[in-house]
C-alpha positions as CSV (number, residue, x, y, z in Angstrom):
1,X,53.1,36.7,60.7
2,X,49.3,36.0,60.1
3,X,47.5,33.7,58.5
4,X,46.3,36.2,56.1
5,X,49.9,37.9,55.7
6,X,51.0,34.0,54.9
7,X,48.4,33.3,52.5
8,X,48.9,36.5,50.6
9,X,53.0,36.0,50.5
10,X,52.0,32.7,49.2
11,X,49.7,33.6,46.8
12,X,52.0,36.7,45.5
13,X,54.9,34.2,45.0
14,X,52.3,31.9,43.0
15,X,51.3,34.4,40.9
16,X,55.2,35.5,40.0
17,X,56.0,31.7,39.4
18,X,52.7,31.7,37.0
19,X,53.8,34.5,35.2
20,X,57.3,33.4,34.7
21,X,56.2,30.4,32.7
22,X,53.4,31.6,31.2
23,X,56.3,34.2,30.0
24,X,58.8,31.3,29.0
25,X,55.9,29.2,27.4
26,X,54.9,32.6,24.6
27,X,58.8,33.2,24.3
28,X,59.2,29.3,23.1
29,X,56.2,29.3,20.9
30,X,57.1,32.2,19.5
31,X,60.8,30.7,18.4
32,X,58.7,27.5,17.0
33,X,56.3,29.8,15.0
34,X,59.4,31.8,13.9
35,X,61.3,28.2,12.7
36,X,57.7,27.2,11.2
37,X,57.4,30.9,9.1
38,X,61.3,30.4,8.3
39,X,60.8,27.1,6.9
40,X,57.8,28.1,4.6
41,X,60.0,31.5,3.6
42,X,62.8,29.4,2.5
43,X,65.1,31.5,4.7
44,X,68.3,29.8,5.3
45,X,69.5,29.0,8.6
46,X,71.3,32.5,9.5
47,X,68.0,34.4,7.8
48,X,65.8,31.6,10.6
49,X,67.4,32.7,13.3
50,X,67.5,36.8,12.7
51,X,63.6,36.2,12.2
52,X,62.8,34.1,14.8
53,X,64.0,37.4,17.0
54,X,61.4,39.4,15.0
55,X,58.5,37.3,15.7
56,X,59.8,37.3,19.5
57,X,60.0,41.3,19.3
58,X,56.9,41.4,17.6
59,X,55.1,39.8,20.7
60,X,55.6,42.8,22.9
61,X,53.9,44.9,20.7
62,X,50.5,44.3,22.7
63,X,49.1,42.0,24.6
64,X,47.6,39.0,23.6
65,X,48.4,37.1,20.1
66,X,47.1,39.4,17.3
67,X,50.5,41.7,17.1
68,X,52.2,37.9,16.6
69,X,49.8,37.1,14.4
70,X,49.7,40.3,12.2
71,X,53.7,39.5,11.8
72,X,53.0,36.2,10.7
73,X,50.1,36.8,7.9
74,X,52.0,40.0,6.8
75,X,55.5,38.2,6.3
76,X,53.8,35.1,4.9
77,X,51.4,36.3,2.8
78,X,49.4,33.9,0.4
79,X,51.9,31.1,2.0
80,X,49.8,29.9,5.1
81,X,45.4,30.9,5.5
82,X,44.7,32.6,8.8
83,X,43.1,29.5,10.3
84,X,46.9,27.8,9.4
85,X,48.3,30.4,11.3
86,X,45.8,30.9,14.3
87,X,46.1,26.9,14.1
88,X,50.0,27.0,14.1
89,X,49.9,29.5,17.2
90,X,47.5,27.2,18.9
91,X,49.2,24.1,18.3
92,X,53.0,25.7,19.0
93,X,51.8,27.2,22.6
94,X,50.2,23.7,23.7
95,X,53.7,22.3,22.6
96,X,55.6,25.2,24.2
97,X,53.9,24.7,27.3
98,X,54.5,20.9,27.8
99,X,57.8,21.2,26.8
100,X,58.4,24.0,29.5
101,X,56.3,21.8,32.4
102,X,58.5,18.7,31.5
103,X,61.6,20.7,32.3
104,X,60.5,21.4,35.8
């Protein structure tokens, strides 16, 4: 095998590895914004967890953070501003993301 051939192998399984986590990181943020949005909702345990799966479903709407945070603003209302929840999303993905690199 090449150099080259090496180096792209290498760099193809980086690049699966990267998105993996990157992958693990949204799907964990997205359960923390869910338990956040629960919390102010006053949804009972049962209720947090059935709409923790929403926020999760609404992720792969589009790429990117808007189709979260449409769900979000829509289902919360006058309960959190748009700077709390762009904040919250923010805040929950720097979380998410240590969380995830402390487990490996």
């Amino acid at each position: 095998m090449s150099t080259f051939d090496e180096r792209k192998k290498a760099f193809e399984k980086k690049f699966a590895h990267d998105s993996e986590i990157q992958f693990k990181v949204e799907a964990r943020r997205n359960k923390m914004l869910g338990l956040w949005a629960s919390d102010l909702l006053g949804k009972t345990e049962a209720e947090a967890n059935d709409f923790v799966k929403e926020v999760i479903k609404a992720d792969f709407q589009e790429a990117g953070d808007e189709d979260v945070y449409r769900k979000l603003a829509e289902d919360l209302g006058n309960l959190a501003s748009e700077d709390e929840i762009r904040t919250k999303i923010s805040l929950l993905a720097i979380k998410a993301k240590d969380e995830i690199m402390n487990e490996n």
